[in-house]
DOKOL-797003 format. One line per field, with one value per residue (C-alpha): x, y, z; residue in three letters; residue number from 1. Coordinates in steps of 0.2 Angstrom, whole numbers. Example, Ala and Ser with C-alpha at 12.3 -4.5 7.8 and 13.67 -1.06 7.14 Angstrom:
BEGIN
u	c(62:68) $
v	c(-22:-5) $
w	c(39:36) $
residuo	c(ala:ser) $
num	c(1:2) $
This chain:
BEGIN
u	c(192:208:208:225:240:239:255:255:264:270:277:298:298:305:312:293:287:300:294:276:281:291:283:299:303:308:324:325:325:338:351:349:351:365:372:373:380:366:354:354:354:340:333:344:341:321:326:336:324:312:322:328:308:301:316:322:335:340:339:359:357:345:355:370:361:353:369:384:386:385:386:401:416:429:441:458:466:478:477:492:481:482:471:479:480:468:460:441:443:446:431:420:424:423:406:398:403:393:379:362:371:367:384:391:408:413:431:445:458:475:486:507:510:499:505:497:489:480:464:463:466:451:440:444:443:426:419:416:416:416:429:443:453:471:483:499:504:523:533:532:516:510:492:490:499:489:472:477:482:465:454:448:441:453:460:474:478:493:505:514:530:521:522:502:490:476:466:476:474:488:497:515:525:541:532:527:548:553:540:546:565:561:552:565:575:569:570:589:589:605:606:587:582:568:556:552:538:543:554:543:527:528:527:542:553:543:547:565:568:561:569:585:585:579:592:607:601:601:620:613:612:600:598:584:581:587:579:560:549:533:522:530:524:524:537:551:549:551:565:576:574:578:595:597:595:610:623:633:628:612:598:590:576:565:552:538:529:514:504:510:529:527:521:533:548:544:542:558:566:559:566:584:582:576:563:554:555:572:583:574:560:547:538:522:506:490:473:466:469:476:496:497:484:499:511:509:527:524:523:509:504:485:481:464:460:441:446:455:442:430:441:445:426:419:436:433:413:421:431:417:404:417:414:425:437:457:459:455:474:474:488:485:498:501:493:498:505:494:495:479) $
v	c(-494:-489:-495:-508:-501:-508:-508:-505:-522:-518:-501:-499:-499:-481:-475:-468:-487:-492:-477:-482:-501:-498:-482:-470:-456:-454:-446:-459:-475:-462:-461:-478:-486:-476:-482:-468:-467:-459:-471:-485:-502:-509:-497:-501:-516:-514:-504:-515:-530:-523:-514:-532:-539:-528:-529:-510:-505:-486:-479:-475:-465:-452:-454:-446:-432:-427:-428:-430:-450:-464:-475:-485:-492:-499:-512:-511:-529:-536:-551:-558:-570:-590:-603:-602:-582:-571:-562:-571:-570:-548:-549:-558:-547:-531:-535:-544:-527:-517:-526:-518:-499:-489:-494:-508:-515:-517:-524:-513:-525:-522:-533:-536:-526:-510:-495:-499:-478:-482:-490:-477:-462:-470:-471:-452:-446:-454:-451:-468:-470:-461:-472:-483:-499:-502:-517:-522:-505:-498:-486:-470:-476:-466:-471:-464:-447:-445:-448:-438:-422:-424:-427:-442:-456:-472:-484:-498:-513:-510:-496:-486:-475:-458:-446:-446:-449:-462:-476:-493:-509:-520:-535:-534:-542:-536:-546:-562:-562:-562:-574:-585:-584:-587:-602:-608:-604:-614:-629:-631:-621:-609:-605:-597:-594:-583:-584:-564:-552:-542:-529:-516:-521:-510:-525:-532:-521:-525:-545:-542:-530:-542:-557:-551:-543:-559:-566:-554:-554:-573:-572:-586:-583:-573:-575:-570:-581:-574:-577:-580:-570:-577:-569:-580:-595:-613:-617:-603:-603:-623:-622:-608:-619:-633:-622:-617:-631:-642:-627:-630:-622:-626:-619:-629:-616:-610:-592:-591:-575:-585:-601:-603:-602:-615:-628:-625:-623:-638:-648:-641:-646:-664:-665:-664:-678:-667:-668:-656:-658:-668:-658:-641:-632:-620:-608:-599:-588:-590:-583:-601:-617:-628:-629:-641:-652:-652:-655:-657:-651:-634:-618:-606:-592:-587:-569:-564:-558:-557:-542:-533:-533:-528:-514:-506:-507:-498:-484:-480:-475:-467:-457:-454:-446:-436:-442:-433:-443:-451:-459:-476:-486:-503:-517:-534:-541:-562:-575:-590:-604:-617:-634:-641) $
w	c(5:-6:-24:-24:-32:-51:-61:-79:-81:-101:-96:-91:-73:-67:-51:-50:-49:-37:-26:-27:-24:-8:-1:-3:-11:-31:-20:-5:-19:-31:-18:-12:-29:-29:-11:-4:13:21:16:29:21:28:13:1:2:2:-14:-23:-20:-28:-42:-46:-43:-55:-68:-66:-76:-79:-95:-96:-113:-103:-85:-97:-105:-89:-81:-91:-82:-91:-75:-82:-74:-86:-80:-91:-92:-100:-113:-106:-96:-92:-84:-66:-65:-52:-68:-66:-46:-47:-63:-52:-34:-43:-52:-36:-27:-40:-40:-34:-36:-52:-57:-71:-75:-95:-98:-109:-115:-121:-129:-127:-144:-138:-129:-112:-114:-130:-122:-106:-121:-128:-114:-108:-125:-129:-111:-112:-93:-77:-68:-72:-62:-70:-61:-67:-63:-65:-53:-64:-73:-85:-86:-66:-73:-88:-76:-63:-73:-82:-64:-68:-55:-55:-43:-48:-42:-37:-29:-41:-38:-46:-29:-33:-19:-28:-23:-23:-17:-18:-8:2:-11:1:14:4:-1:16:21:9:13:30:27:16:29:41:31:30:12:10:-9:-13:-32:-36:-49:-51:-59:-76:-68:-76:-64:-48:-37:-44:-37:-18:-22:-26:-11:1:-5:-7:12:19:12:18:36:36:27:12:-8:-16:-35:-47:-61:-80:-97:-88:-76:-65:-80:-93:-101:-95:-107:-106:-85:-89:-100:-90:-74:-85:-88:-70:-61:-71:-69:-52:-36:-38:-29:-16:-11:-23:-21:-36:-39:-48:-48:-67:-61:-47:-58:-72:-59:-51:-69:-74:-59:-58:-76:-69:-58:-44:-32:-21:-2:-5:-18:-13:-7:-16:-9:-18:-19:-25:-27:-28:-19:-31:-29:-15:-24:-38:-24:-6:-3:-10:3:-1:4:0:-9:-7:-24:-21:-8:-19:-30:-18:-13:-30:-34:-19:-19:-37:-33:-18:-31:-44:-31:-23:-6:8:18:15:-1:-2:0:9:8:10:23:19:32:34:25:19:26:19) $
residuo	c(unk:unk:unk:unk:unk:unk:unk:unk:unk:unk:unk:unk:unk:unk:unk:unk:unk:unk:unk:unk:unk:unk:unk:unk:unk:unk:unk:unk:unk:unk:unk:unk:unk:unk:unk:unk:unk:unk:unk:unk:unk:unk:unk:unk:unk:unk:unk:unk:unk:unk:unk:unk:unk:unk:unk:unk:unk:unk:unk:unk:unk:unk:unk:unk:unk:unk:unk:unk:unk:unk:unk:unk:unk:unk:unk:unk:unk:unk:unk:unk:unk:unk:unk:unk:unk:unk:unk:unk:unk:unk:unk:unk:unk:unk:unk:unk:unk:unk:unk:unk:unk:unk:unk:unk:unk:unk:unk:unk:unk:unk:unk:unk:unk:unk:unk:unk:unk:unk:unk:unk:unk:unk:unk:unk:unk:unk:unk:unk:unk:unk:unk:unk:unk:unk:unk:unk:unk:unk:unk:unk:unk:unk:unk:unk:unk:unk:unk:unk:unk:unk:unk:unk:unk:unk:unk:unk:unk:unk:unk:unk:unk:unk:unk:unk:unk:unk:unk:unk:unk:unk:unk:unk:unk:unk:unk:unk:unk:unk:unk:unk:unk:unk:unk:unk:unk:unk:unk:unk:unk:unk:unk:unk:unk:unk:unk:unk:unk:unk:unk:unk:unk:unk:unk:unk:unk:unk:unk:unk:unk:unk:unk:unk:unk:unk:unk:unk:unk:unk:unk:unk:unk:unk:unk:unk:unk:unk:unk:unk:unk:unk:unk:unk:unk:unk:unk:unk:unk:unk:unk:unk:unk:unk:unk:unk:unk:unk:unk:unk:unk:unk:unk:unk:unk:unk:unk:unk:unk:unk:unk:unk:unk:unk:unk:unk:unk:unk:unk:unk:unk:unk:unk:unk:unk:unk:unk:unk:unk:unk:unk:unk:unk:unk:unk:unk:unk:unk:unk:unk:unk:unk:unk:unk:unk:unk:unk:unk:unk:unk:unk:unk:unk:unk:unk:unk:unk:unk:unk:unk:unk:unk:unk:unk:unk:unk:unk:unk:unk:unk:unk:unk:unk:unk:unk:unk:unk:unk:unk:unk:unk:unk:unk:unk:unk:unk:unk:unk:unk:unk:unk:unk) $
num	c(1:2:3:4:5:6:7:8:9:10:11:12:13:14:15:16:17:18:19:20:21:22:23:24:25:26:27:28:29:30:31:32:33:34:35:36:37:38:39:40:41:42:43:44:45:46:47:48:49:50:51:52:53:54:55:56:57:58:59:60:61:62:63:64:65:66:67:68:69:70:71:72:73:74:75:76:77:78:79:80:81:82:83:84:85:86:87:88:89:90:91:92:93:94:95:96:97:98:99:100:101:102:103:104:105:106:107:108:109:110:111:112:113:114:115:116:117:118:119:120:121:122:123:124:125:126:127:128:129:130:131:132:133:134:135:136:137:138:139:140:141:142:143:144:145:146:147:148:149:150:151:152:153:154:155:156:157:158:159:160:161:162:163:164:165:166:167:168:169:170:171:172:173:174:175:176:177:178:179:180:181:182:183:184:185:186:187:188:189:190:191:192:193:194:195:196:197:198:199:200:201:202:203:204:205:206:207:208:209:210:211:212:213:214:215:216:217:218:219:220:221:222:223:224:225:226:227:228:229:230:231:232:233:234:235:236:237:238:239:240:241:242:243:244:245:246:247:248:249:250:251:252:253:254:255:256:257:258:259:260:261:262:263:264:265:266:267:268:269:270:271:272:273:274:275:276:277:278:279:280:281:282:283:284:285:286:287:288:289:290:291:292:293:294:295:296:297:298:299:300:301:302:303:304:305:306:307:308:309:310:311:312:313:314:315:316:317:318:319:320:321:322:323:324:325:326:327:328:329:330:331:332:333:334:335:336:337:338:339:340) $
């Protein structure tokens, strides 16, 4: 009779003791924690159940000696963040899409007085990572030169304007303006205002162009708001609508870039005396269902943040193990509206 398989229950587990668990290879349960592609995931998953079943964690401090890796993915943010943004929803989508590999996700932030290079310096100069997912990427971003020239695995969130082939995900702003003008449109609304992204964000530029397009092929008025963008606060998007709508011609159809913006627009227009679905329309995006539970006349259109997320997490392993194939580029195309 064989003598059962005893486990020394005091000692770390090791990819040893997940072979001897599973009856793999120290190399089959290696590459699979790893998910690879040419493991199948019926075994990675038989892998990665019982890595998490006997508490296996790797020993990062010997993986990087033993191979230079420190298993690390580093997720630059922004502080610039409020309650409504998409910033938990891509956090959450990128970890849930690491989870079970060999990789983990720590969170760089950098604040609105900081050069947006000082925290991605650090992290190449330190080694501090093997991979690296930007967003609020710019046309000529420098972040995506500085990586590139110095071959090291990123993806953004985000297209840039660079003429450098990287992994992206990123949602079709031009769409999402032309969407909205059409719905606006459709409505009866001739004098269209929008409620735009800093100019220096890539996807500004994809909002503006579609908007503004939209607008010439149906013959009506495009204007951008001045003095507040869709990343402002509450209060300055409030007060410049505030501003806006009580200076003749006023606009009777209204395109947010943000959750944030639609609420404040439609406050600061509801403070004029105005009122949504009467005196205008407003058209929005969000990454979670909210605005039409603020105001069931609003127009939105869905983002599917978690995708993103999903996306950026997989194409940056892509990246970091070299795999062989097109570079990992997808665009999200808007659905539609949301009548719920």
């Amino acid at each position: 009779m064989t003598a059962p398989l005893i486990l020394d229950t005091d000692a770390r587990p090791t990819l040893k003791t997940i072979a001897l668990e599973t009856g793999l290879a120290v190399a089959t349960v290696s590459r699979a924690l790893k998910d690879a592609p040419d493991i199948g995931e019926a075994t990675k998953a038989r892998v990665r159940a019982a890595a998490t079943r006997l508490g296996y964690r790797p020993n990062r401090a010997g993986v990087r000696l033993r191979t230079g890796k420190t298993n690390v993915i580093a997720l630059v943010l922004s502080t610039e963040a409020d309650v409504m943004n998409h910033t938990s929803q891509l956090i959450s989508s990128i970890a849930q899409a690491l989870r079970g590999t060999s990789y983990h996700m720590v969170m760089m932030p950098f604040f609105p007085d900081q050069d947006p290079m000082e925290p991605v310096r650090y992290l190449v100069e330190t080694g501090s990572a093997d991979g690296i997912i930007l967003n609020q990427t710019t046309g000529n971003d420098p972040r995506v030169r500085y990586l590139a020239a110095r071959d090291v695995p990123f993806a953004t969130h985000g297209r840039t304007e660079t003429g450098i082939e990287h992994p992206y995900f990123d949602y079709d702003n031009t769409a999402f303006g032309r969407l909205g003008v059409q719905a606006l449109v459709a409505r009866g609304r001739r004098r269209l205002l929008l409620i735009a992204p800093p100019r220096a964000q890539c996807y500004a530029g994809h909002m503006i162009d579609g908007f503004r397009a939209a607008c010439a092929d149906h013959g009506i008025v495009a204007e951008v708001l001045a003095h507040a963008t869709s990343d402002s606060g509450a209060a300055m998007i409030e007060a410049a609508m505030q501003r806006r709508m009580v200076t003749a011609p006023v606009p009777d159809g209204i395109i947010c870039g943000s959750t944030t913006a639609a609420m404040a627009a439609v406050t600061g227009a509801e403070l004029c005396g105005l009122q949504i679905g009467r005196d205008f329309d407003l058209v929005a995006k969000e990454a979670i269902r909210f605005l039409r539970r603020f105001r069931r006349d609003m127009l939105v259109l869905h983002e599917d943040v978690s995708r993103a997320g999903a996306h950026l997490a997989r194409a940056v392993v892509a990246a970091i193990e070299r795999r062989d194939g097109a570079v990992a580029q997808a665009l999200d195309q808007p659905q539609d509206f949301d009548w719920e």
